[in-house]
LUMBAVO-700729 format. One record per residue (C-alpha): x, y, z; residue in three letters. Coordinates in steps of 0.2 Angstrom, whole numbers, plus 5000, padded with zeros to 4 digits. Each point is the difference from the previous one (the first is absolute). Layout:
// LUMBAVO-700729
XYZALA;...
This chain:
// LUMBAVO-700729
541849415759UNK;500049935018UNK;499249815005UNK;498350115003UNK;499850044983UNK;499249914987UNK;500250014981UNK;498250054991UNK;499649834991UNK;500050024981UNK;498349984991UNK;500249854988UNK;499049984984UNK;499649894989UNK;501050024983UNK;498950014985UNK;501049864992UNK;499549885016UNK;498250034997UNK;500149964983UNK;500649874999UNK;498849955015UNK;498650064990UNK;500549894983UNK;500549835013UNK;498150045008UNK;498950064986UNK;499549994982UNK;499450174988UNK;498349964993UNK;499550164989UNK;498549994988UNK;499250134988UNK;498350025004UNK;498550134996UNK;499850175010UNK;498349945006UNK;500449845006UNK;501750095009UNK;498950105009UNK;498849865005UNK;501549915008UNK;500650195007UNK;498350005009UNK;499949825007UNK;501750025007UNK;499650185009UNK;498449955004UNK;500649825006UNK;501750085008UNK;500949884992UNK;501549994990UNK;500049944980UNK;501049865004UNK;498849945011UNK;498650044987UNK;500749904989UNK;500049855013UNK;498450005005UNK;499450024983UNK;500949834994UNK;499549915017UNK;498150064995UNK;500349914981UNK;500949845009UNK;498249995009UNK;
């Protein structure tokens, strides 16, 4: 290989390990068991809203702290 030449940089990813252990430091599971109709209520909002359930969830507990 002469000076000229470079060597192709190596693509670096994030190990899966990395991440979780990001994930379990930065966030908490919620999971709840909840009927098909209201499921889909909360589906719709969220499409319609173009938000994501997370942030459902917070705007739903800022409206009852109101």
């Amino acid at each position: 290989m002469s000076s000229g030449e470079l060597k192709p940089q190596r693509k670096t990813r994030t190990s899966s390990a990395v991440k979780n252990r990001y994930n379990a430091k930065a966030y908490r599971k919620f999971q709840a068991a909840i009927k098909p109709d209201l499921s889909q209520r909360i589906e719709d909002y969220t499409a319609r809203e173009g938000i994501s359930k997370p942030e459902f969830l917070e705007r739903a507990i800022n409206a009852l702290d109101k």
